[in-house]
N, C-alpha and C positions, 0 to 999 in steps of 0.2 A: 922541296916544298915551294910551292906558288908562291911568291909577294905580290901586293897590291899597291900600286903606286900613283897619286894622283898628283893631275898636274892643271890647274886653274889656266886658265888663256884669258890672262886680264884687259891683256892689250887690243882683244876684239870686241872682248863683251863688253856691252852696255845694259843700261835696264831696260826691263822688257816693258814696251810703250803698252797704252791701252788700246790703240787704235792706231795705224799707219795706212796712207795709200799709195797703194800701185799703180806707178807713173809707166811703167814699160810692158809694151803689150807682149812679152814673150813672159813675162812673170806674173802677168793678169792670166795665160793664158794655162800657166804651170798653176796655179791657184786654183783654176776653175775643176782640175781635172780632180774628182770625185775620191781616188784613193789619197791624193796627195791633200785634200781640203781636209780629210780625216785624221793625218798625218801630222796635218799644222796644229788642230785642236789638240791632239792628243800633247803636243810639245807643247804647250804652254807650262808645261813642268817637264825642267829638262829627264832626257830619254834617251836608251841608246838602240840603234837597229835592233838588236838581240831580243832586248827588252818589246821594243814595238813588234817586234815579228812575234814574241811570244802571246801577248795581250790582243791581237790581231788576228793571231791563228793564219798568220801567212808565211810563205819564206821569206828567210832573211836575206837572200839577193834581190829579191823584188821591192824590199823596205829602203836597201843600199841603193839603189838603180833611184826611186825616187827621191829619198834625202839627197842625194849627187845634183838633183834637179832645182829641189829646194833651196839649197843651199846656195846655188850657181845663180838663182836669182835673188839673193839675200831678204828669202822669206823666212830661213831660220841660221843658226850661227852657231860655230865651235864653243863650248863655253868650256870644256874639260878632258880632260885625256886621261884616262887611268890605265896603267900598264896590270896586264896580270901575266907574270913570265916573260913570253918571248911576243906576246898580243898584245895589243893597244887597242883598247875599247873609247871610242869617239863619243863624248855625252853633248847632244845638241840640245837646243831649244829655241821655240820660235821667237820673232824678233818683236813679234806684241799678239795682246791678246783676241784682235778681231783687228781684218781687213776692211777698205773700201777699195776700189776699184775707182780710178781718178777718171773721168774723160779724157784725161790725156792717152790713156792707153789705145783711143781709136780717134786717133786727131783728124781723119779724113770726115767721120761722121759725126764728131761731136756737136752738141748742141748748142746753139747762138742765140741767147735771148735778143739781142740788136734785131734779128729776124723779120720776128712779129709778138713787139711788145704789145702786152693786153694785158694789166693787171687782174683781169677778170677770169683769164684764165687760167684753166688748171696745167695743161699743156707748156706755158710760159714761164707757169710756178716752178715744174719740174725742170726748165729749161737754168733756168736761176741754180736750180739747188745744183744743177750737176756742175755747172761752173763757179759755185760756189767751194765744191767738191775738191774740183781741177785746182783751182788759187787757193785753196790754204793748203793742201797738199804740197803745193811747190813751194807755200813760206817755209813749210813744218820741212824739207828738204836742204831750203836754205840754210834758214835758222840753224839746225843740226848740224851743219855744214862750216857754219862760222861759229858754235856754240853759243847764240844765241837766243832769249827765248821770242815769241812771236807775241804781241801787245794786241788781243782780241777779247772781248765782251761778244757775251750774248743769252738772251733770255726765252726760256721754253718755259709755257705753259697751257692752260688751259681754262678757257671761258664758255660759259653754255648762251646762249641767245633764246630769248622767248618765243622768237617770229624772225623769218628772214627782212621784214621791215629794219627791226632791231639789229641786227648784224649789218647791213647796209646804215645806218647810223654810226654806228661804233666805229666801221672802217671810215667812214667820212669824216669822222673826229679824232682818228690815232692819223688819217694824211694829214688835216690840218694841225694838231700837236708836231707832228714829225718835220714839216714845213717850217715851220714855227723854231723848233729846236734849232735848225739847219740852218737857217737866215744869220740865228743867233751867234751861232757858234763857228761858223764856216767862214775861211779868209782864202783870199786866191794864191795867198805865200805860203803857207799850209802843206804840211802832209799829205794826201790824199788817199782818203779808208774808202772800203763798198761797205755800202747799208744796204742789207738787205730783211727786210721784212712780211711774213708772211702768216697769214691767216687760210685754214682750210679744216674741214673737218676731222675729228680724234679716230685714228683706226686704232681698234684692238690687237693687240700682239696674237692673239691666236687667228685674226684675218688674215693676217703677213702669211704667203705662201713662196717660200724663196724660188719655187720652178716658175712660175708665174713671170708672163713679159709682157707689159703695159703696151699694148699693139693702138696704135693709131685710129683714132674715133670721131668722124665726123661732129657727131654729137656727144659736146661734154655736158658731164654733169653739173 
């Protein structure tokens, strides 16, 4: 008769984050590849080859061959072993529930807001967010790294404007508030945090088209 035997791998697993970024471009590059992105979602509740080749409707060497990939760039992690007989069934699951992709992963082209600062730009905006991206990906590395947590604030929301007069007001009143706070609060013996602040138009979730790549534009909007 079969027995079934399970065996917990305490000592690797942790909880699965909400969000993590990929700092290494050979694991940005394992992420991007279209069976193995379907592979990550599907693990977010741990899974084992068998299992995904079944729900999948693929073979189970071609599920193993890519979890080997996964795994090697610690997009997902052993969390369980169940013996059945003289078999050992491997139960994975991913290391969180949605990726970013850090700039780090293509340091030769990554973006420099120093470049050509414009706060008016939208180009500059996105130059901020990605290295926005890059440094707290590396705290959240650290931090994990020394167990400890990372001390960040931040506020999303949303405001409508009557007239672009009115939004060029509002922004000339949150610089001088923010000026204002900074004078305040700010000593040269001090920590030193990035403030970053941004104002741009609401997109709808069903506008987000993930193939989609923001190709260089003369004319911004």
């Amino acid at each position: 008769m079969l027995t079934e035997e399970s065996h917990r791998i305490e000592q690797n697993h942790g909880p699965l984050l909400d969000v993590a970024a990929i700092e290494s471009p050979a694991a940005a590059a394992a992420s991007l590849d279209p069976m193995r992105a379907r592979l990550l979602a599907e693990l977010k509740e741990p899974g084992s080859a068998s299992t995904l080749a079944a729900h999948l409707n693929i073979p189970r060497q071609k599920v193993n061959y890519h979890l080997r990939t996964l795994e090697q760039h610690g997009l997902i992690e052993l969390v369980e072993e169940r013996r059945k007989g003289n078999c050992t069934e491997r139960i994975l699951q991913s290391t969180a529930n949605s990726y970013v992709i850090s700039p780090a992963a293509l340091p030769t082209v990554q973006p420099d807001p120093a470049r050509a600062p414009d706060r008016l730009s939208a180009r500059w905006l996105l130059a901020l967010a990605a290295r926005l991206v890059r440094d707290v990906g590396s705290l959240l590395r650290s931090s994990q790294n020394a167990g400890k947590p990372v001390s960040t604030f931040a506020v999303d929301g949303e405001v409508k404007f009557a007239s672009a007069a009115d939004r060029s007001a509002f922004a000339d009143e949150l610089s001088l508030a923010i000026t204002t706070l900074v004078a305040k609060y700010h000593t040269e013996n001090g920590r030193a945090h990035r403030l970053v602040l941004a104002v741009h138009p609401s997109v709808p979730e069903t506008a987000i088209a993930p193939e989609r790549i923001a190709h260089p534009n003369p004319q911004e909007p």
